[in-house]
Backbone as a printed PyTorch tensor [residue, N CA C, xyz], in Angstrom:
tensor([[[ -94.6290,  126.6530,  -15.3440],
         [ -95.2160,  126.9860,  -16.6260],
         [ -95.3070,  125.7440,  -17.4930]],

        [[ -96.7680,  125.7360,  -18.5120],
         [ -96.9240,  124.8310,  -19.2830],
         [ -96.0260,  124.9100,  -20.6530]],

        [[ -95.4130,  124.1430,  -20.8320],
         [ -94.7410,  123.3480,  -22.1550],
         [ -95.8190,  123.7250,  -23.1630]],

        [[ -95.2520,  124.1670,  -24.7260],
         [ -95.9810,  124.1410,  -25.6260],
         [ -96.2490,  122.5670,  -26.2580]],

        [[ -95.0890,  121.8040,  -26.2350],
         [ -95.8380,  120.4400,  -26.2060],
         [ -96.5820,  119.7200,  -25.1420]],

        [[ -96.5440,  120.1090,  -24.0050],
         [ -97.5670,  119.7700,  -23.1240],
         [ -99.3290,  120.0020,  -23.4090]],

        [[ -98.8200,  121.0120,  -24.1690],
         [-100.2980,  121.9190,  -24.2110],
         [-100.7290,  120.8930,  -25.4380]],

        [[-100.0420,  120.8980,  -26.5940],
         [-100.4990,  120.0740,  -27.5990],
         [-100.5600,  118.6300,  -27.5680]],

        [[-100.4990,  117.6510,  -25.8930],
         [-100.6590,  116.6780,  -25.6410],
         [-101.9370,  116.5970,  -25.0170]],

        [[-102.2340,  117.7290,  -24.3000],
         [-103.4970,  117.7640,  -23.7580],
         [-104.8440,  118.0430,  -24.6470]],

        [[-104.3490,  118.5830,  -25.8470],
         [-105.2850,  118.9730,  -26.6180],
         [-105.7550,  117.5130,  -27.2840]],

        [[-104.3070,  116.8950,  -27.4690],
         [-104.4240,  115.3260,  -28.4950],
         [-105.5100,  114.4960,  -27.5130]],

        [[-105.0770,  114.7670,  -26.4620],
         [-105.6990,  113.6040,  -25.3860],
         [-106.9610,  114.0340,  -25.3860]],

        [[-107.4460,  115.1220,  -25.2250],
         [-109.2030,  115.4970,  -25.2910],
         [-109.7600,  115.6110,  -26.4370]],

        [[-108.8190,  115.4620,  -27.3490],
         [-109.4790,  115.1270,  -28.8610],
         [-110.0610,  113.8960,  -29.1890]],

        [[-108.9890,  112.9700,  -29.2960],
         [-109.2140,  111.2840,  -28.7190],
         [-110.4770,  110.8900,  -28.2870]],

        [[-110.4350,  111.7760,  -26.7000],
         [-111.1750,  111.3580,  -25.7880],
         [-112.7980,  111.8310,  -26.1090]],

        [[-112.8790,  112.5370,  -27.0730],
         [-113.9640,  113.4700,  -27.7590],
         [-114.4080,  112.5210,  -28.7890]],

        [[-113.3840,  111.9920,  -29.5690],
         [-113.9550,  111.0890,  -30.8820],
         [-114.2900,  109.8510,  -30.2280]],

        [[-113.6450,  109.2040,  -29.4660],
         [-113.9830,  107.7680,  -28.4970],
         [-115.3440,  107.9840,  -28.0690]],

        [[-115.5820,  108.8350,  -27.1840],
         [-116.6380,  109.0910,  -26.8010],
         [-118.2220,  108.8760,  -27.4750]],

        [[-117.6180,  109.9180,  -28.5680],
         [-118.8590,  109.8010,  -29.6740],
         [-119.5970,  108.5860,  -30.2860]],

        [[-118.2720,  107.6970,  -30.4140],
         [-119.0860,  106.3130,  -31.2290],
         [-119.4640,  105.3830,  -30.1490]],

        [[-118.7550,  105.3900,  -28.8300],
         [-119.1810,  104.5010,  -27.5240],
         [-121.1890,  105.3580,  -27.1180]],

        [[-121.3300,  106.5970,  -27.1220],
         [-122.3000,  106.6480,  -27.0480],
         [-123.6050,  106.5050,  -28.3490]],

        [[-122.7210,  106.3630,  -29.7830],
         [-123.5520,  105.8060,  -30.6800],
         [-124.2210,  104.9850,  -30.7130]],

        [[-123.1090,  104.2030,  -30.4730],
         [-123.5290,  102.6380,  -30.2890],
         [-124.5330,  102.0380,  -29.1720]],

        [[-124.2360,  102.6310,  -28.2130],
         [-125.1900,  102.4170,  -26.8490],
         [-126.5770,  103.1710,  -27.2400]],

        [[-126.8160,  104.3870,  -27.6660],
         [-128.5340,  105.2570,  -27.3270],
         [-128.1770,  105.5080,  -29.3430]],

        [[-129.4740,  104.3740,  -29.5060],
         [-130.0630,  104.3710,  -30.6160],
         [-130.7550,  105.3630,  -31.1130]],

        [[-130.7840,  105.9620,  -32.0670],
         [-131.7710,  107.1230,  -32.8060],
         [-132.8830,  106.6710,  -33.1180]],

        [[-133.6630,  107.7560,  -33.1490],
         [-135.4320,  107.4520,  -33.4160],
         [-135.7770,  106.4980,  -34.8050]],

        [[-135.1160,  106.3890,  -35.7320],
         [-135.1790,  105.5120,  -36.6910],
         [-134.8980,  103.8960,  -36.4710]],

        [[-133.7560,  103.7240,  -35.3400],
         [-133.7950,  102.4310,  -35.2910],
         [-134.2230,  101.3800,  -34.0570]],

        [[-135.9730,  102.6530,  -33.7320],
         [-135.9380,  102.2300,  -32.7410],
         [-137.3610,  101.5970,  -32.8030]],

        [[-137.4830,  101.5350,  -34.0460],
         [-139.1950,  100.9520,  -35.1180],
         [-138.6860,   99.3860,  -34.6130]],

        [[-140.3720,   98.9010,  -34.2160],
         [-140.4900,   97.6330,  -34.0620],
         [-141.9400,   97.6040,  -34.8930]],

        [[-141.8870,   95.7850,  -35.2810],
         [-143.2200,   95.3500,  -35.2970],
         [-144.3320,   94.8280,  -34.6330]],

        [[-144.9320,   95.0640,  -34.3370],
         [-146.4610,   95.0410,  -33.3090],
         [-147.8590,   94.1640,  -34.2730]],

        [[-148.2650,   93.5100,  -33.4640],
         [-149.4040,   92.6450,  -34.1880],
         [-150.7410,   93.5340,  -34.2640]],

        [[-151.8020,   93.4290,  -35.2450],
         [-152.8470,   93.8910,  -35.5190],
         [-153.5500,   93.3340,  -34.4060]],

        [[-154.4220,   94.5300,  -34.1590],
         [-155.4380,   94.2010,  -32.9330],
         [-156.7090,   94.1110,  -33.5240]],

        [[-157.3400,   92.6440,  -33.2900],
         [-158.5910,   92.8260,  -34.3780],
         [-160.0450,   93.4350,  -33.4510]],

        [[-160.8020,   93.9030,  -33.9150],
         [-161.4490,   94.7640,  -33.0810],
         [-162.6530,   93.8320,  -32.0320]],

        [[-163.2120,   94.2500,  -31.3030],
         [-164.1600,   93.2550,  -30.5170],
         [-165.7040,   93.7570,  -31.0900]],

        [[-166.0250,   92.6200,  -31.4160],
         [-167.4980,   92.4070,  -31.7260],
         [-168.5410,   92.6590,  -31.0330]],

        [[-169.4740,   93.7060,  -31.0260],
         [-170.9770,   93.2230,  -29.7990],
         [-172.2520,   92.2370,  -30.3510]],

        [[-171.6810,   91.3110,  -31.4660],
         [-172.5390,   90.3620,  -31.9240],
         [-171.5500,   89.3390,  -31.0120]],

        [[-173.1950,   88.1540,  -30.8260],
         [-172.1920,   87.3790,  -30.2300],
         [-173.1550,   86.0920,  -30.7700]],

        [[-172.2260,   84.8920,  -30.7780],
         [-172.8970,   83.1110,  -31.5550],
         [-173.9890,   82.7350,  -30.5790]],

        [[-174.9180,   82.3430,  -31.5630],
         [-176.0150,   81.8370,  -30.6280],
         [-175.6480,   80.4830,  -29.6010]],

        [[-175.8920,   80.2090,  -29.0140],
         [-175.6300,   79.4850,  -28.0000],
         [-175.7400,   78.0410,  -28.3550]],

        [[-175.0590,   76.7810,  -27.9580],
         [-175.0050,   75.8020,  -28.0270],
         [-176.5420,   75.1370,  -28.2450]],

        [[-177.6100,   74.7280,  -29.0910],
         [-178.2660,   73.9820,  -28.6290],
         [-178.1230,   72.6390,  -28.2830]],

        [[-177.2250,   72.0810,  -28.1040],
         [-176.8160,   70.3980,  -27.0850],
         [-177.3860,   71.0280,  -25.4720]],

        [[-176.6960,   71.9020,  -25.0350],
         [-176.5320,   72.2280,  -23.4310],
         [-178.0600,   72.9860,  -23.0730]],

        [[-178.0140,   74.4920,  -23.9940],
         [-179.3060,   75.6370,  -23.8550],
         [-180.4630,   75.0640,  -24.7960]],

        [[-181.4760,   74.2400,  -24.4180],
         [-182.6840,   73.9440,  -24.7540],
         [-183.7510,   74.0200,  -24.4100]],

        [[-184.6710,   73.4000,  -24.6620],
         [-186.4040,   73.1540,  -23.7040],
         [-186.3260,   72.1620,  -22.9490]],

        [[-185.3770,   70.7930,  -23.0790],
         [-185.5440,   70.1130,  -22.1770],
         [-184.1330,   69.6730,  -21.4630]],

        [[-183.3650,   71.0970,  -21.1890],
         [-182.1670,   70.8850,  -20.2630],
         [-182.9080,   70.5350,  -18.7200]],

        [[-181.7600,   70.6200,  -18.2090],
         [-182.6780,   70.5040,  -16.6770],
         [-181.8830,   71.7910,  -16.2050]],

        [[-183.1990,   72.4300,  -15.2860],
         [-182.9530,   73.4260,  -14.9680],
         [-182.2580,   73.7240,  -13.4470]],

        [[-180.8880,   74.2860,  -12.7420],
         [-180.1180,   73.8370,  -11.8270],
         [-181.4010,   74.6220,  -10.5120]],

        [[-181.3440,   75.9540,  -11.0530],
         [-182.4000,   77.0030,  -10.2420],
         [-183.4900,   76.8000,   -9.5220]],

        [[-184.1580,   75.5450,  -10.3670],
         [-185.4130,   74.6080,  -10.1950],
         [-185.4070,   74.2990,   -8.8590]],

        [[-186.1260,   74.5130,   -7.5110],
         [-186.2590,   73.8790,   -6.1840],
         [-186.4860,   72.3200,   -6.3710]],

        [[-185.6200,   71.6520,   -5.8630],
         [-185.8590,   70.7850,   -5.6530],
         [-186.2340,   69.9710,   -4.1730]],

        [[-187.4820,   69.2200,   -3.6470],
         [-187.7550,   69.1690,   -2.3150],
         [-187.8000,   67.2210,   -2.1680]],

        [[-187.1390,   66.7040,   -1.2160],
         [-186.9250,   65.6740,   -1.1260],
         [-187.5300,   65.3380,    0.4060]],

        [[-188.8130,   64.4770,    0.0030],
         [-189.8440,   63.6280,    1.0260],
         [-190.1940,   65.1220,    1.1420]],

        [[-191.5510,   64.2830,    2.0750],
         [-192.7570,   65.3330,    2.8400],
         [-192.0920,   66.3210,    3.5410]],

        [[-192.4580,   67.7990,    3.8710],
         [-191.8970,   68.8900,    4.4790],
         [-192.3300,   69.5180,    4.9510]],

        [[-193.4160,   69.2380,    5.0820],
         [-195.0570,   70.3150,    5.5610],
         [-194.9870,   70.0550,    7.4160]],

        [[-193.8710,   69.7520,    8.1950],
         [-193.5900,   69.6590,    9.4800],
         [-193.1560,   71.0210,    9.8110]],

        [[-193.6370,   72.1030,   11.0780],
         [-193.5190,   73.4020,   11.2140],
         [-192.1890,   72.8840,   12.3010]],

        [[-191.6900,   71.8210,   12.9500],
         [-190.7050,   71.3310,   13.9190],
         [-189.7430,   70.5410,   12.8970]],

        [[-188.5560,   70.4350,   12.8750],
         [-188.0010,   69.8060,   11.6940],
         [-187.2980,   68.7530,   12.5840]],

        [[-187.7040,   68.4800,   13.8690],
         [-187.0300,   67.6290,   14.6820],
         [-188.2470,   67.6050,   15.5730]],

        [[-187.9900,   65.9370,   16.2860],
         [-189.3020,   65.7550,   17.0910],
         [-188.9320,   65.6210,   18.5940]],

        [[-189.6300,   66.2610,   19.3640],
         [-188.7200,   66.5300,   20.9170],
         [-189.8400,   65.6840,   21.4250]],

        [[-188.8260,   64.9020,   22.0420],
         [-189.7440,   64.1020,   23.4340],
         [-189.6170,   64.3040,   24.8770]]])
């Protein structure tokens, strides 16, 4: 049989162990209030866009697309077999 001070040691000890508890999990899992951060403004995206460089995009860039053909080519054999 249990001791009446036994009984009121076990009660002390899960009391303790009840209040300990409480502030060890305070401290660890934060409440919804302190859990606000600050975040940067997202500025929105534009569908205007800067006209283009005229140094580079002009009338007299050179154009890459442009064929370019180097010497005569009008040969239907591009090699001459003897």
């Amino acid at each position: 049989m249990l001791k009446q001070s036994d009984i009121a040691l076990v009660i002390l000890v899960a009391g303790l162990s009840l209040i300990v508890s409480f502030f060890v999990v305070g401290a660890l899992i934060k409440t919804p209030t302190d859990r606000s951060s600050e975040i940067e403004k997202v500025v929105a995206i534009s569908t205007e866009f800067p006209p283009p460089d005229s140094r580079i995009f002009n009338d007299a860039a050179l154009n890459p697309t442009e064929l370019i053909q180097i010497g005569p080519g009008g040969s239907e054999q591009p090699f001459e077999l003897n």
